[in-house]
ZAMARGU-4260 file (C-alpha; in steps of 0.2 Angstrom, whole numbers, plus 5000, padded with zeros to 4 digits):
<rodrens>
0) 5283/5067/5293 | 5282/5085/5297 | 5268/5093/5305 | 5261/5110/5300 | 5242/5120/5304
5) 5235/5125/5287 | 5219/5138/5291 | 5219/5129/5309 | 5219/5112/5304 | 5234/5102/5308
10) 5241/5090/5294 | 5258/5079/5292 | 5264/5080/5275 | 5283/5070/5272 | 5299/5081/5275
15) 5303/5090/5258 | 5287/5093/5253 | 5279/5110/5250 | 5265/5119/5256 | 5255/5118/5242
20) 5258/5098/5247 | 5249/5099/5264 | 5236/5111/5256 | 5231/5100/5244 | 5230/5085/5258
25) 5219/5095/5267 | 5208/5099/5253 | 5210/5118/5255 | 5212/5127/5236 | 5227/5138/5233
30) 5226/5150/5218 | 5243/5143/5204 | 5245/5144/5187 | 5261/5139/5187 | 5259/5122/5198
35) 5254/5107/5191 | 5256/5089/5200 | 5266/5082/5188 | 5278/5095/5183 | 5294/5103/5193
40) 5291/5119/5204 | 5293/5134/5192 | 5287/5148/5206 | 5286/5159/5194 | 5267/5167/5192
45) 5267/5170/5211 | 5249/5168/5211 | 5250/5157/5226 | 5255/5169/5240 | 5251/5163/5257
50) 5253/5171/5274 | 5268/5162/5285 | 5269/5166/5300 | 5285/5174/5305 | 5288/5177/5284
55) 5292/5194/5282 | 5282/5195/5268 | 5267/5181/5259 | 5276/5167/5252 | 5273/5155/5239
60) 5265/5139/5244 | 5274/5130/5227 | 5289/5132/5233 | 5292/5134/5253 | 5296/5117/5260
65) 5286/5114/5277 | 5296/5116/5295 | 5290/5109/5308 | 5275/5117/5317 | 5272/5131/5302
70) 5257/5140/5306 | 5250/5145/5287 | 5236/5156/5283 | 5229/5156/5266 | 5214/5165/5269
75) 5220/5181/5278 | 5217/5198/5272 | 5238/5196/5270 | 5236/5182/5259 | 5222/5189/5248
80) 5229/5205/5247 | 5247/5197/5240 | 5234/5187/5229 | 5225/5201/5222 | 5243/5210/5219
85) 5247/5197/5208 | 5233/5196/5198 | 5232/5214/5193 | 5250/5211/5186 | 5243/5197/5179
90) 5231/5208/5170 | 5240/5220/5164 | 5247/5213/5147 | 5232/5201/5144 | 5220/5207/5129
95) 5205/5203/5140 | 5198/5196/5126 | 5188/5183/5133 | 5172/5185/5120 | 5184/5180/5107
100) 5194/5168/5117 | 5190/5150/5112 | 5197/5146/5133 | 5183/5157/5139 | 5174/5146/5152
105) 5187/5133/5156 | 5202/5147/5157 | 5210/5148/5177 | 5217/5165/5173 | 5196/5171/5170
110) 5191/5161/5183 | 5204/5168/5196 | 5201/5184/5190 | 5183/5184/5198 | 5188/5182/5216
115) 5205/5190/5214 | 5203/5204/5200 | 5199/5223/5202 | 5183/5227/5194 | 5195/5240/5184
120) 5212/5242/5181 | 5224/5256/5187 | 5236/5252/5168 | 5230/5264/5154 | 5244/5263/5142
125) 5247/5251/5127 | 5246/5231/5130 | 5261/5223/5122 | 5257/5211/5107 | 5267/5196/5105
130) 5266/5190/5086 | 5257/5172/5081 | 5267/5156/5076 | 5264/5142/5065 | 5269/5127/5074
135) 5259/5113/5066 | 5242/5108/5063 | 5236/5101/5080 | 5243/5118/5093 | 5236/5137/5088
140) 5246/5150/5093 | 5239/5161/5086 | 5235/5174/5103 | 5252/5172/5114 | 5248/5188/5118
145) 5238/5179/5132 | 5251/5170/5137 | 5255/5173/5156 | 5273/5164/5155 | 5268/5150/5168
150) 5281/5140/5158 | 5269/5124/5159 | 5272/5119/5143 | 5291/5121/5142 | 5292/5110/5158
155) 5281/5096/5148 | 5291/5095/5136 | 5305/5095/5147 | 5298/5082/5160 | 5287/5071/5151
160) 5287/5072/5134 | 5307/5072/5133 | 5308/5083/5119 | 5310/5103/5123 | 5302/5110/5109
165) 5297/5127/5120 | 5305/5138/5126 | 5306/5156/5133 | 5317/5168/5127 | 5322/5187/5129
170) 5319/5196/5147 | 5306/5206/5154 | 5293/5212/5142 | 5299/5204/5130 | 5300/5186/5135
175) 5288/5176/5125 | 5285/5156/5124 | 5291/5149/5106 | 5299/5135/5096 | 5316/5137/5090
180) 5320/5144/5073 | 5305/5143/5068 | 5302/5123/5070 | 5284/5115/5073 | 5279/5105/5085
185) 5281/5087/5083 | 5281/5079/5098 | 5266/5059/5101 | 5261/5071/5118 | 5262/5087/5112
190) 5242/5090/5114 | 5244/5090/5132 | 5252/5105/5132 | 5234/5110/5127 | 5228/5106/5143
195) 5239/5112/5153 | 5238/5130/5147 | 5228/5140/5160 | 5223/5155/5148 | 5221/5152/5129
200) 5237/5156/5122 | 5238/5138/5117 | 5222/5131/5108 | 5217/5116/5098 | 5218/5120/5079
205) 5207/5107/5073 | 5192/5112/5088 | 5197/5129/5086 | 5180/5141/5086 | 5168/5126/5082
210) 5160/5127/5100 | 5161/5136/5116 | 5165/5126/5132 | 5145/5126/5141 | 5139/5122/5122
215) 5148/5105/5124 | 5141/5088/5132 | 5155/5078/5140 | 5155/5059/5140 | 5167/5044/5147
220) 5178/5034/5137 | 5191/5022/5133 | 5205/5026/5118 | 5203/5012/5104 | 5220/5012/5097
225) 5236/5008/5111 | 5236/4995/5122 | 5235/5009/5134 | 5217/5008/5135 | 5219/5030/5139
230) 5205/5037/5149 | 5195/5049/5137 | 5182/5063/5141 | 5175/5064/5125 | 5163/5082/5122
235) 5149/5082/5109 | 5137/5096/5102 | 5121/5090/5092 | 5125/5073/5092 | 5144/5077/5085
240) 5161/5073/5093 | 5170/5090/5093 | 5184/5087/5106 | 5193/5072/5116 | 5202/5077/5133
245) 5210/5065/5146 | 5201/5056/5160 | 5213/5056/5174 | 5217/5037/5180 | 5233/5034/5188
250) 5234/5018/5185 | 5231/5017/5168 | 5236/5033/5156 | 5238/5048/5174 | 5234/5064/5166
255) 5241/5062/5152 | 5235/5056/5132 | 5244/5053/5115 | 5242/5066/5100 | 5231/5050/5092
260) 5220/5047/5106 | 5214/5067/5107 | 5214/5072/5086 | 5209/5054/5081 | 5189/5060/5082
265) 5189/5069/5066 | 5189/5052/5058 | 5174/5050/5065 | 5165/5062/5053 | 5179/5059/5037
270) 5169/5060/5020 | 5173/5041/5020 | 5162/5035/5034 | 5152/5020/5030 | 5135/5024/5032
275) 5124/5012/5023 | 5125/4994/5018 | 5132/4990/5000 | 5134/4976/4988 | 5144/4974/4972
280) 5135/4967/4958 | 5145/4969/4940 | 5158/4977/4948 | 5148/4990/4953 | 5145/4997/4971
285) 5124/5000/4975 | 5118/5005/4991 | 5105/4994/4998 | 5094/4992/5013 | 5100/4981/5028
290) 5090/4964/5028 | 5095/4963/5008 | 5113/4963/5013 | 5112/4953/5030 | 5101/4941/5017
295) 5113/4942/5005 | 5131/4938/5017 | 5121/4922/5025 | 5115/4914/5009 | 5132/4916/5003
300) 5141/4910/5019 | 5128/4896/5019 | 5133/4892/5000 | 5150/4890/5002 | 5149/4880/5020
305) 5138/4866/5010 | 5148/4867/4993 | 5166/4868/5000 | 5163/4863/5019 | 5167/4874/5034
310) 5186/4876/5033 | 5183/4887/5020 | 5175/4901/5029 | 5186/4911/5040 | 5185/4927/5053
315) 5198/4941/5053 | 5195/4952/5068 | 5205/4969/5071 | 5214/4971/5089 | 5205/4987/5089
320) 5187/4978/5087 | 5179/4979/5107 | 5179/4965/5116 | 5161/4959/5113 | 5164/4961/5093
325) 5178/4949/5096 | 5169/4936/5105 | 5155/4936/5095 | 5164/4934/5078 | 5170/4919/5085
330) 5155/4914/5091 | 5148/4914/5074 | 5163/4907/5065 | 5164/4891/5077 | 5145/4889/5076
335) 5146/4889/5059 | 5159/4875/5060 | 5175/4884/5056 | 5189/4885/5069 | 5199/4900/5056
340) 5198/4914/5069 | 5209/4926/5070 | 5215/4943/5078 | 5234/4941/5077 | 5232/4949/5059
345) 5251/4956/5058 | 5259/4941/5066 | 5272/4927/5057 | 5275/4914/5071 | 5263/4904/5073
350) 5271/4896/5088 | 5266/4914/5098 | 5249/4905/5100 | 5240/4908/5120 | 5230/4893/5126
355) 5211/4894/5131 | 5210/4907/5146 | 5227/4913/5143 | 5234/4930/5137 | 5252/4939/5131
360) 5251/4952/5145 | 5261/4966/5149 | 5267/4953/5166 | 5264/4968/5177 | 5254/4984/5181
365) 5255/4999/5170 | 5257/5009/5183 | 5273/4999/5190 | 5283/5005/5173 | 5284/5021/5183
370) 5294/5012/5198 | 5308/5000/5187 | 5324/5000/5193 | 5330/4990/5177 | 5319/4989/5159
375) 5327/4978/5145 | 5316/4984/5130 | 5316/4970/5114 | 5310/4976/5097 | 5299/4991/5100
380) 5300/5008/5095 | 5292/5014/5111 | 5288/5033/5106 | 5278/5028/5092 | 5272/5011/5097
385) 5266/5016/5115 | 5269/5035/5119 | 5260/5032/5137 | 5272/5017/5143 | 5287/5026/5134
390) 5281/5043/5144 | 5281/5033/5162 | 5300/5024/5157 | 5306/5042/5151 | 5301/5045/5171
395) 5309/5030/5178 | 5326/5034/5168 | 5325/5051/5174 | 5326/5044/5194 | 5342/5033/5189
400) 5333/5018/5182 | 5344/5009/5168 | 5335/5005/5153 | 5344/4995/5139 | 5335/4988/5122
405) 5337/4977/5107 | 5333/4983/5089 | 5338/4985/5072 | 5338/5004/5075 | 5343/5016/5089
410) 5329/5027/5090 | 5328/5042/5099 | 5318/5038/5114 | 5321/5057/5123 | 5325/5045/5137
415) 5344/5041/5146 | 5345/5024/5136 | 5361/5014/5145 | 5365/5003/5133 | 5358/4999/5116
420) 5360/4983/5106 | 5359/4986/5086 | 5356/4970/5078 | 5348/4964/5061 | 5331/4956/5065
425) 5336/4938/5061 | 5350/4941/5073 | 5339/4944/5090 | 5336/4926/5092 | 5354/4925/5094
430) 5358/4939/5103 | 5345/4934/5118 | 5353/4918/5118 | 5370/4928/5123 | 5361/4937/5137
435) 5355/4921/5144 | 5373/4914/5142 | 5379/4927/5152 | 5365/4927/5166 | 5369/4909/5168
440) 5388/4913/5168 | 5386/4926/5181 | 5376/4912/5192 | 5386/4898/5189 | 5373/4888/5180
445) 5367/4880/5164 | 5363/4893/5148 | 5347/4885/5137 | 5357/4888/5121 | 5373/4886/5117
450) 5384/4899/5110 | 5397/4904/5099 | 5403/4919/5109 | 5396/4930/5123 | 5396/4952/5117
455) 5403/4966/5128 | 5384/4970/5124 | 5376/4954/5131 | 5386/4954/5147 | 5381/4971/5149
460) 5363/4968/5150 | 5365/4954/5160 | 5374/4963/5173 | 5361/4978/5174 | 5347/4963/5175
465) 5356/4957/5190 | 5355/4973/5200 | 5339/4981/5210 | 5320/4972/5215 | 5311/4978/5201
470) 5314/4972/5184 | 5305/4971/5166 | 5308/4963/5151 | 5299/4969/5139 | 5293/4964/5120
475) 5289/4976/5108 | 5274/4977/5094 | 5293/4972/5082 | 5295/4959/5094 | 5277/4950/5091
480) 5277/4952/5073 | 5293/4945/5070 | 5296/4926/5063 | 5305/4920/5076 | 5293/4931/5091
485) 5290/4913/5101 | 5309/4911/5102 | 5313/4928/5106 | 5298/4924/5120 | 5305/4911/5127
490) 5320/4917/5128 | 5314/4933/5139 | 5306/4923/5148 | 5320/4912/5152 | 5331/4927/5157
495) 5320/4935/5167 | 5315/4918/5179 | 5333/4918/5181 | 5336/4937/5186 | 5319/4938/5196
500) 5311/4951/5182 | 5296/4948/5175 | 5293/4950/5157 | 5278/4954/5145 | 5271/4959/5129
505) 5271/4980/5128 | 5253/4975/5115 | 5251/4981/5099 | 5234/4988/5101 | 5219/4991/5112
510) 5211/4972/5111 | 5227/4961/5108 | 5224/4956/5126 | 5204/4954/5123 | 5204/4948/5108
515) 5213/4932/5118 | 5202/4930/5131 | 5188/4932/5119 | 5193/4916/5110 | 5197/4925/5092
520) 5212/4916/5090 | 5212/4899/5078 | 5206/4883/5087 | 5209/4865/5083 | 5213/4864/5064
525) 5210/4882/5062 | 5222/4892/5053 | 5230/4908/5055 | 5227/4923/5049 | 5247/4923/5041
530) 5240/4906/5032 | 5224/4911/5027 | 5231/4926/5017 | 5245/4916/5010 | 5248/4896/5011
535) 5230/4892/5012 | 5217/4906/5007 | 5198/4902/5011 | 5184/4904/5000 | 5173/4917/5012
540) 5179/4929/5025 | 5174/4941/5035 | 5184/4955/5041 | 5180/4965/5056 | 5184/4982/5058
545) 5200/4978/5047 | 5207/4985/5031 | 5212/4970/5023 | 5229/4979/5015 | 5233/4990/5027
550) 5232/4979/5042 | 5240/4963/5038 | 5258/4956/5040 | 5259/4955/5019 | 5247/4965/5011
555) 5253/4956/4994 | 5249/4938/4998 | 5232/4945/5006 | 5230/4956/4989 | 5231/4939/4981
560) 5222/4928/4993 | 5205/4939/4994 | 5203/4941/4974 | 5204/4922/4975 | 5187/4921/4987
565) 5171/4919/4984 | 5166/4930/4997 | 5174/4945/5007 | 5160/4955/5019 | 5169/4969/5026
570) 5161/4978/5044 | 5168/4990/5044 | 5167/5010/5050 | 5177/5015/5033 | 5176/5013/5015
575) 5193/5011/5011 | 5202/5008/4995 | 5206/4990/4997 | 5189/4986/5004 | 5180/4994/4988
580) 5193/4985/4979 | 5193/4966/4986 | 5175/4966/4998 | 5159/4961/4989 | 5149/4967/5005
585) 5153/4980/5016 | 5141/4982/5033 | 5142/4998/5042 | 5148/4996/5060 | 5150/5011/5073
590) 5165/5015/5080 | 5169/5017/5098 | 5160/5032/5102 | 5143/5023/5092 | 5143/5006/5104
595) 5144/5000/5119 | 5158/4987/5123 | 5175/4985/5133 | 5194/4983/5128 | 5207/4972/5139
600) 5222/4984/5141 | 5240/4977/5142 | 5240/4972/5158 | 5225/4967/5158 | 5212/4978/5165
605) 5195/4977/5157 | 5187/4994/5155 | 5169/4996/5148 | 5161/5011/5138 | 5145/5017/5131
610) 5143/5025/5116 | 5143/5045/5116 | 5135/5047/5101 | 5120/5041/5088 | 5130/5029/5077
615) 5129/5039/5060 | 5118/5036/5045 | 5111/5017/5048 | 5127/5013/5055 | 5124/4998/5071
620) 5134/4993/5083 | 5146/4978/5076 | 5139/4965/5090 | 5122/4967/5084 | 5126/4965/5067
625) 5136/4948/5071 | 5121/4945/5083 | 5108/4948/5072 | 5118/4937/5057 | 5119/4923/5068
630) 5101/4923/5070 | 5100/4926/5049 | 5110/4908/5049 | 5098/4901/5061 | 5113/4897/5074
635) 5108/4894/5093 | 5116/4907/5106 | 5112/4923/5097 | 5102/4932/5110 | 5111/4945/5118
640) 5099/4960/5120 | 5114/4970/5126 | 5134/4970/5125 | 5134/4966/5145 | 5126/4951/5142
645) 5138/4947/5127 | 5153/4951/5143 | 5144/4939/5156 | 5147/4925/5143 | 5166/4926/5146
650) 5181/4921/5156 | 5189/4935/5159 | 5201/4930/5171 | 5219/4935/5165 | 5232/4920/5164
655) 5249/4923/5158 | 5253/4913/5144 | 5267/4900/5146 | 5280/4901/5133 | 5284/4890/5118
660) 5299/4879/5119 | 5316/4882/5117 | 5322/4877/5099 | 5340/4877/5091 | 5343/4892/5084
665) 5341/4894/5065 | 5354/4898/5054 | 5355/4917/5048 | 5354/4922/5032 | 5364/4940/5030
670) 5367/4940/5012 | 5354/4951/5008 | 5344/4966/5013 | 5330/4964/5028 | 5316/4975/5030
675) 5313/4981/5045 | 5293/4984/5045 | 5285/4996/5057 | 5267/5005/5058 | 5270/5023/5058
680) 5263/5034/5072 | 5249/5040/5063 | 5246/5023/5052 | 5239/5013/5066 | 5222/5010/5062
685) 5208/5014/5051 | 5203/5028/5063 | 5218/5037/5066 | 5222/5038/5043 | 5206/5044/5043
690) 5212/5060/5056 | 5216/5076/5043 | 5225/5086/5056 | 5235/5070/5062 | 5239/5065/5043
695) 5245/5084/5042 | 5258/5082/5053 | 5278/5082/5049 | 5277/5063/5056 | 5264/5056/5046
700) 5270/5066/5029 | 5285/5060/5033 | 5283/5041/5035 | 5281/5034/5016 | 5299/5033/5014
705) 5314/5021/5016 | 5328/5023/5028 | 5344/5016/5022 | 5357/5014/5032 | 5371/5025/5029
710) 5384/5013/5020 | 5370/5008/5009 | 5364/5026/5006 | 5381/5032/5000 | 5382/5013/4991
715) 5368/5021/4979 | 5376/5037/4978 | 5358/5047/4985 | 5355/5065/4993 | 5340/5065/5004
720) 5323/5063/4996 | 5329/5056/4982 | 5317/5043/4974 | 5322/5022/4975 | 5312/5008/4971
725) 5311/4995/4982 | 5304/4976/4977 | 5301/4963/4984 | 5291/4947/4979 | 5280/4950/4962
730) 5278/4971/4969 | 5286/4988/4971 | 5287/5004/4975 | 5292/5020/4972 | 5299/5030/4988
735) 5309/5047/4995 | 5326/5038/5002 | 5331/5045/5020 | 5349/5041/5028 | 5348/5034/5046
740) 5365/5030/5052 | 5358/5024/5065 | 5350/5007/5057 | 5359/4992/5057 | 5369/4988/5043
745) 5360/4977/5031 | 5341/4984/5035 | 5330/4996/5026 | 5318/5005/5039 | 5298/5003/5027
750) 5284/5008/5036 | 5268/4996/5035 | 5252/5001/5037 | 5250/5014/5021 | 5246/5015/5007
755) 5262/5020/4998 | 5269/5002/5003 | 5254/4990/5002 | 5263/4982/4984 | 5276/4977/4994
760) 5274/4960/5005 | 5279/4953/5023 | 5292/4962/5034 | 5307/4954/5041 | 5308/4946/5023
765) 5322/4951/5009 | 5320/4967/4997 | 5331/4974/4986 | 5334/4994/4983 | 5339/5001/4968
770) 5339/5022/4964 | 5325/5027/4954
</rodrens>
């Protein structure tokens, strides 16, 4: 440690760190706009001039490492005067425009300007203009004459998000922050570059002039779609969600949040939003009051209990549904005799099952992804799965941690990826089983599974499991919703006991850990949510907070097993097309920022919210719609006045769930084509394809298409964009085909979750391709 005295006080800071380091430990403010925490030193607004004694001259506290007994002065008139310097140069070129400016009132540079800017300025000539640019529909840029070169967002994109979409070019005068020729901005994190600019060159498009900063309420909350759970300050006006910003929590999302966690609100207020109860009677939709259609769902529940008995009744409960909305539709659906719960909606194995007070977890901390020495990453696409946990391994790999994956496609994960392992889907299972051989060979002891053959690849991995103290392996939302996910579990698992790594599920959304604890998961006799939308359909279900096409593992078996019900009650916050087409009741339920309630993060972390808003129209909370149905059942155990109390009700004590057992592997079939089936970025939910701006980026007008692998592509002599059809079972569809030489031969990349591919049925199953 070295010792230094800031403004008189002494403080020991650890050698190498900087003076804005020890200021900071201190508590003592020193004016930046180029310093941020998470970001390397740039040094290059100068704003942070300090009086060193001995210095020949102020200098910046960003960048002068601390000597040992360093007297620093930050108040002096030397200090202030360097300071005040600064700012007038600061000044010179910025349009003081600060009427206009839709920063005024959260903007450094105006707030700076108050103790450190003249009350006129010495410059009379012309301010120079720098020309707006078009990148997207979620940044403006429209007044980079503001800009004040701080470089922020170059270095994000650099440093976290992995993807250096900005730059600065020219000298002098004319250096100015752009994209290269003339490209958007594209990047899962890119808002945060938002945030990070201290004047307002950088805006938010969709917030852009709909409120001033004092106008706006701000509120606490917890980001309904990863399993994350991301921190959110959410900011209203007249009852209205206008904007979503971070919540710093460093163990859970830091300062950072993804592109769907901050624009996701303007599904809030889509043209779409459920607002009143409705029934379908002669195929035709009528708006009616809530006790005829809470009347209405328990007589017909009632109905087909006493004429068909209570298998026939079943729950489907989104993993974005809160923790309370979980609990209490399984409540309902046990009381009523039925043990079909489920959340697991996109899952095939049914084997994946966690017992009574047990959870897939992530198997450690969030915040410990940012200390690996080692990750082995199986079946996820991590940028678009989980842009938080991809962000803190993209810091880990950056310090020398390897990383190493498993997947039918080698994405790019703007990360140093060591090694990556392409394999068709049906070949993971497989290719674990070669890792473990090769741990056990290395140790000299007995692999679970015999094998052929051990890879170049397999003993690879193995080798860089076997080195450092802090190891992961890690299963990917692919990984879960894959046939064989209990096998490709248990195999992890096995590895990582015999390397001393732990191992985890990455979590496909914000409850997939709640939804566990809170017992929405098929008991004794009950059936899963994979059988009851294709082996063995019920005659009445009800779905919570789910879209009963667009997320399910096989959205053409469920097609077929909903028009065979006699029932289908949809809560729901949407009216969605495949709700109108298959619900004969659909109940208004407020979304996160209408209701109380809690998710369980990946690792396990409960975290509670309030609702930041009236719920809209006669929209309720969805746990007092389940409460209040239960009570319209007559069932005991329905008299929770709050969601707290619904919470109290629960064992929320995290247990890692063992694994299944080991089974010979199956024979793999490679004869025909395998679809690799993955939600798109923007297709996660019903919230997030309710977002305009989000659904007006290049990613998500880019994800209804099929990815052919380049052999393939070449087979069926296409040019890029070109239309195929792709089948499979009785459906099919008409797509733009895309080459990706990096998929593994044999597997054609279609994205789930949308509507364009909602005629096709489960993934991981055969399809066939065929140019249009």
């Amino acid at each position: 440690m070295v010792e230094i005295e800031i403004d008189g006080q002494k403080v020991a800071v650890p050698e190498g760190s900087m003076v804005m380091h020890a200021a900071e430990k201190v508590g003592t403010y020193v004016p930046h706009f180029c310093y941020h925490k998470k970001l390397s030193i740039a040094a290059n607004c100068r704003m942070c001039l300090v009086d060193v004694e001995k210095a020949p001259k102020p200098m910046p506290a960003c960048a002068t490492p601390v000597t040992p007994g360093m007297i620093v002065r930050t108040k002096s008139e030397k200090a202030v005067k360097a300071q005040q310097g600064v700012m007038e140069f600061l000044l010179i070129n910025h349009p003081l425009d600060c009427p206009i400016c839709d920063q005024g009132g959260e903007c450094q540079l105006q707030d700076l300007a108050v103790g450190y800017g003249g009350s006129k300025s010495r410059y009379t000539e012309e301010k120079r203009v720098v020309f707006h640019k078009n990148v997207g529909p979620l940044i403006s840029m429209e007044e980079m004459s503001r800009c004040i070169h701080c470089t922020r967002c170059v270095r994000f994109g650099q440093e976290i998000a992995g993807v250096m979409e900005l730059g600065m070019p020219n000298r002098g005068e004319h250096s100015e922050i752009t994209t290269f020729v003339g490209r958007t901005v594209d990047s899962e994190l890119s808002g945060n570059m938002i945030d990070l600019c201290p004047v307002g060159a950088l805006t938010s498009k969709p917030f852009r002039y709909s409120a001033r900063t004092w106008e706006l309420s701000r509120r606490k909350s917890v980001s309904p779609h990863d399993s994350t759970g991301a921190n959110l300050i959410v900011q209203i006006k007249n009852n209205r969600v206008l904007r979503v910003v971070p919540q710093e929590n460093e163990a859970v999302n830091e300062c950072w949040i993804a592109d769907r966690d901050r624009f996701s609100y303007e599904g809030l207020n889509a043209d779409n939003r459920l607002t009143r109860p409705m029934l379908k009677q002669g195929g035709a939709w009528q708006m009616v009051d809530w006790a005829t259609a809470l009347d209405y769902v328990a007589k017909g529940l009632s109905a087909i209990r006493t004429e068909h008995g209570a298998g026939q009744l079943a729950a489907l409960v989104s993993p974005h549904a809160t923790l309370e909305e979980a609990a209490l539709a399984a409540q309902l659906m046990r009381a009523l005799g039925s043990e079909n719960i489920d959340a697991a909606l996109r899952q095939q194995d049914d084997a994946l099952r966690a017992a009574q007070g047990e959870a897939f977890t992530l198997g450690r901390s969030i915040s410990s992804l940012s200390q690996l020495d080692a990750a082995f990453v199986i079946g996820a696409n991590l940028r678009k799965d989980h842009p938080l946990f991809a962000q803190r391994l993209r810091q880990t790999a950056r310090h020398g941690a390897a990383i190493a994956g498993l997947h039918a496609v080698a994405d790019d994960e703007a990360m140093p990826v060591r090694l990556q392992a392409l394999r068709r889907p049906e070949q993971w299972v497989g290719f674990l089983a070669e890792v473990a051989a090769a741990v056990a060979e290395g140790q000299g002891g007995q692999a679970p599974q015999a094998v052929d053959a051990v890879s170049a690849e397999a003993r690879s991995i193995a080798t860089l499991l076997s080195q450092g103290d802090h190891k992961a392996l890690l299963l990917g939302n692919a990984a879960a919703e894959h046939p064989q996910a209990s096998q490709l579990h248990a195999l992890a698992s096995w590895i990582a006991q015999a390397c001393g790594a732990t191992v985890g599920f990455l979590g496909e959304a914000a409850n997939t850990v709640g939804a566990q604890l809170a017992g929405a998961r098929p008991g004794p006799g009950g059936r899963s949510a994979r059988a009851l939308l294709s082996e063995a359909p019920a005659k009445g279900v009800l779905l919570v907070g789910a879209d009963p096409l667009l997320d399910v593992a096989n959205a053409q078996a469920a097609a077929a097993a909903l028009k065979g019900a006699d029932m289908v009650v949809g809560l729901a916050s949407h009216r969605t097309d495949a709700l109108l087409d298959l619900a004969h009741v659909l109940l208004p339920m407020a979304p996160f920022t209408e209701t109380s309630g809690s998710f369980v993060n990946a690792d396990g972390t409960l975290q509670s919210f309030v609702g930041v808003v009236p719920p809209q129209g006669e929209a309720r909370p969805g746990w007092k719609v389940l409460r209040v149905l239960g009570n319209q059942l007559g069932l005991p155990g329905f008299d929770f006045e709050s969601s707290e109390q619904v919470r109290a009700t629960l064992n929320l004590e995290v247990k890692p769930a063992a694994a299944a057992a080991l089974q010979a592997p199956a024979q793999a079939d490679m004869s025909s084509l395998v679809r690799l089936n993955e939600l798109p970025l923007y297709a996660s939910d019903m919230l997030v394809r309710q977002a305009a701006s989000l659904q007006s980026t290049r990613e998500a007008r880019e994800s209804a298409t099929v990815q052919l692998p380049a052999a393939l592509f070449a087979q069926l002599g296409l040019k890029d964009g070109e239309m195929v059809r792709v089948s499979q079972g009785q459906g099919s569809a008409l797509l733009p085909a895309r080459c990706n030489a990096q998929l593994a031969e044999g597997v054609v990349r279609i994205g789930g979750g949308l509507a364009e591919t909602m005629t096709l049925g489960a993934g991981f199953a055969a399809v066939a391709v065929e140019k249009a």
